[in-house]
C-alpha positions in Angstrom: 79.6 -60.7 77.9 81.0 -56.9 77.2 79.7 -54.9 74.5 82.1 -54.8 71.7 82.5 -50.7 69.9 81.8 -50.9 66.6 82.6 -48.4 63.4 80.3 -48.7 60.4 81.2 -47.8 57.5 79.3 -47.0 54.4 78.7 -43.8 51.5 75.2 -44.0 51.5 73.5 -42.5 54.6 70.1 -44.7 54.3 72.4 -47.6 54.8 74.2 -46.2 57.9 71.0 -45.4 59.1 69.9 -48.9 59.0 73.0 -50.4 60.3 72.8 -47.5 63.1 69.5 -48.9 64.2 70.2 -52.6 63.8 73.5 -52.1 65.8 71.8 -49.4 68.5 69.1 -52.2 69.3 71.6 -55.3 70.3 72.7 -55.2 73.4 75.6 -56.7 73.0 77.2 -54.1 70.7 78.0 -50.1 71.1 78.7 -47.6 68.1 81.4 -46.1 68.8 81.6 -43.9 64.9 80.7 -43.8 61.3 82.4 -43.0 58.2 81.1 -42.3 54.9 84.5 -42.5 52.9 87.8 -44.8 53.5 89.7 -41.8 54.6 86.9 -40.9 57.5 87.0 -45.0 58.1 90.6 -44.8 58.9 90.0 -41.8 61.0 87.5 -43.4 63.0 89.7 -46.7 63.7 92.6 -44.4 64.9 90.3 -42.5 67.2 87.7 -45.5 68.5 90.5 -48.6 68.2 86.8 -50.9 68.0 86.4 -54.2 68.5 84.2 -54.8 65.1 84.2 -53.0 62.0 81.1 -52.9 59.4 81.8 -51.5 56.2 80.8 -51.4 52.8 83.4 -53.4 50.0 83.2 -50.2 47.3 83.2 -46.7 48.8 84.9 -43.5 47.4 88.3 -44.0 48.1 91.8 -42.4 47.9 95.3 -42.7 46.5 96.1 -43.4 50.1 93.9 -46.1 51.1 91.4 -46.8 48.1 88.5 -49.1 48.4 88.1 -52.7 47.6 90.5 -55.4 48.7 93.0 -52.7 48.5 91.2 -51.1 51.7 90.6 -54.3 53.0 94.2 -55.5 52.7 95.6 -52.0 54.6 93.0 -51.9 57.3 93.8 -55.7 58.1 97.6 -54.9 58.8 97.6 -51.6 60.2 94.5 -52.6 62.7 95.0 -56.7 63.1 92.8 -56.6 66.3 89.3 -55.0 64.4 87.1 -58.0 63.1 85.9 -57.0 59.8 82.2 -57.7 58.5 82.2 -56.7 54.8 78.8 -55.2 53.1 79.0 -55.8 49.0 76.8 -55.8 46.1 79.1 -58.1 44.7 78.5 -61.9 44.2 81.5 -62.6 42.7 82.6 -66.0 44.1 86.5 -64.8 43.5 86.4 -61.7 45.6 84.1 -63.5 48.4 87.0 -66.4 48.5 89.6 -63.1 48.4 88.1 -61.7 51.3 87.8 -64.9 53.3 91.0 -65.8 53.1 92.3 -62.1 53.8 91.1 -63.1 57.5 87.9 -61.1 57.3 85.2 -62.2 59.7 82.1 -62.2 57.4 80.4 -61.2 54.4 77.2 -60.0 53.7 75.4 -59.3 50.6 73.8 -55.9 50.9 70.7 -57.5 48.5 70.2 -60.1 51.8 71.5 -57.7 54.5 68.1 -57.8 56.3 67.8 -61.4 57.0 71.7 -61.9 57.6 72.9 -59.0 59.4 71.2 -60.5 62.8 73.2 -64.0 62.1 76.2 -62.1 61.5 76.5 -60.0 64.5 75.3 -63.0 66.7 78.3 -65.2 65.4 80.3 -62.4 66.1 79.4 -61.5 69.3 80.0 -65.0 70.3 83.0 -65.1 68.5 83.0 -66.7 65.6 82.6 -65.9 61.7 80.0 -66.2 59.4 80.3 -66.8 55.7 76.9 -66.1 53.4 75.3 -68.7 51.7 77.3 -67.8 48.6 80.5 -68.5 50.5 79.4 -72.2 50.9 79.3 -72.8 47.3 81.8 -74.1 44.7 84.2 -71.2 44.1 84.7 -70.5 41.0 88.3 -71.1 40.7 88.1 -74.6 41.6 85.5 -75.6 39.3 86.9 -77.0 36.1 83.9 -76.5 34.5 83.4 -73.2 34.8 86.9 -72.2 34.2 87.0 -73.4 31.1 83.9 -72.0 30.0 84.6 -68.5 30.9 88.2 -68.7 29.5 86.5 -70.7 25.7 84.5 -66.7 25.3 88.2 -65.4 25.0 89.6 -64.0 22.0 93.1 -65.5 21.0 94.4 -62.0 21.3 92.5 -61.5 24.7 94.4 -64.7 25.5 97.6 -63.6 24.1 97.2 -60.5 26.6 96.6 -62.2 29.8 99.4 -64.3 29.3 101.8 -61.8 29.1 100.1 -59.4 32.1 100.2 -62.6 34.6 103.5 -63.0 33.7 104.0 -59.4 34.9 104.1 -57.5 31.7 102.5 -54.0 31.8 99.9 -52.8 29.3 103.3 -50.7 27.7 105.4 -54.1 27.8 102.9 -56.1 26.3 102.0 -53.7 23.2 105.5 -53.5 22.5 105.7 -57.8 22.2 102.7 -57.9 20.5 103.3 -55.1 18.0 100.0 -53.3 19.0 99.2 -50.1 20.3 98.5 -49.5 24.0 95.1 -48.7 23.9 94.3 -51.8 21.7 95.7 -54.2 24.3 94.1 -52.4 26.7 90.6 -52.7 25.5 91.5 -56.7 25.2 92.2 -56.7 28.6 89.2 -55.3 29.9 87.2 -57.0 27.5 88.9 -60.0 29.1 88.3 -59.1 32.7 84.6 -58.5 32.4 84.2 -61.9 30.0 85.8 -63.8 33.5 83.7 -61.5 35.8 86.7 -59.8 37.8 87.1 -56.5 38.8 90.2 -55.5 38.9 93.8 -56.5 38.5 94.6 -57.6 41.6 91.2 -60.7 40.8 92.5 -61.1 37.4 95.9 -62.0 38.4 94.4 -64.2 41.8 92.1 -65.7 39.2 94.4 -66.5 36.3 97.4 -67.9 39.4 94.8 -70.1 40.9 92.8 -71.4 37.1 96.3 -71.6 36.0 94.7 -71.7 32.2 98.2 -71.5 30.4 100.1 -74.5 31.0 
């Protein structure tokens, strides 16, 4: 089997440290470079063209490639041939499911990255993916259950406001309907965000499409 180059990717330097190491000691693998922000990621996947890359979900990003799925999403079309193993904090069932279906090949949850990052790379190496436990659960959006409980701690104004941004309404748009100022609708929509435990609009509208809480 050839060693596959991989870029890791990650803003703190302990952690690239420890991904160095882990990567440096399987023979199966070869670092080819490291980044510390999305713009040096990019920079290395022009120069290296690796096999694998290893990066964290949140790092300080850019108006031209930004972090998150909106990082994700751009690295997965311009470099279709790198097989992505994501690094998060995050336990959000949403953005797990986001990421999986995005095509990445794994997630890990920095909080487990010790005992997973050695099942990871060997699923990898032999070509497949590898999903973390919290993958394997119920996500979110398909329990009922949970779905409705999150959406019963909404306001009827916070409801009033998702409505209207799902059906593609800006903050602006919105105020103007609902006879409120901008800043008040947007408070209700970040008050509704965190209440459903997404991060950012692109979840809230993947969230509200697939809960589909308004018919």
């Amino acid at each position: 089997m050839r060693e596959l180059k991989v870029v890791i990717a990650d803003d703190h330097p302990v952690v690239l440290l420890g991904l160095r190491e882990m990567i440096q000691r399987d023979e199966y693998f070869t670092l080819a470079g490291e980044a510390l922000s999305s713009s040096q990621l990019v920079e290395q996947l022009q120069l290296h063209q690796p096999e694998l890359l290893i990066t964290d979900f949140n790092m300080p990003g850019d108006d031209i490639y930004g972090d998150g799925l909106q990082l994700i999403e751009y690295i997965i079309e311009h470099f279709p041939g790198v097989k992505i193993l994501v690094l998060t904090v995050m336990s959000n069932h949403l953005i797990i499911s986001r990421l999986l279906e995005l095509g990445v090949a794994g997630v890990i949850a920095k909080s487990h990255i010790r005992e997973e990052i050695g099942k990871a790379l060997s699923a990898l190496a032999n070509d497949r993916g590898y999903a973390p436990p919290a993958a394997a659960a119920i996500s979110v959006v398909t329990n009922p259950k949970v779905i409705d409980e999150r959406f019963s701690t909404l306001s009827p104004r916070e409801v009033e406001v998702l409505r209207l941004f799902v059906a593609g309404n800006s903050v602006g748009d919105i105020a103007r309907q609902l006879n409120r100022s901008v800043k008040t609708v947007s408070t209700q929509k970040v008050a509704a965000m965190q209440k459903l435990e997404v991060l950012n609009d692109h979840a809230l509208l993947t969230y509200c499409i697939k809960a589909d809480p308004f018919e």
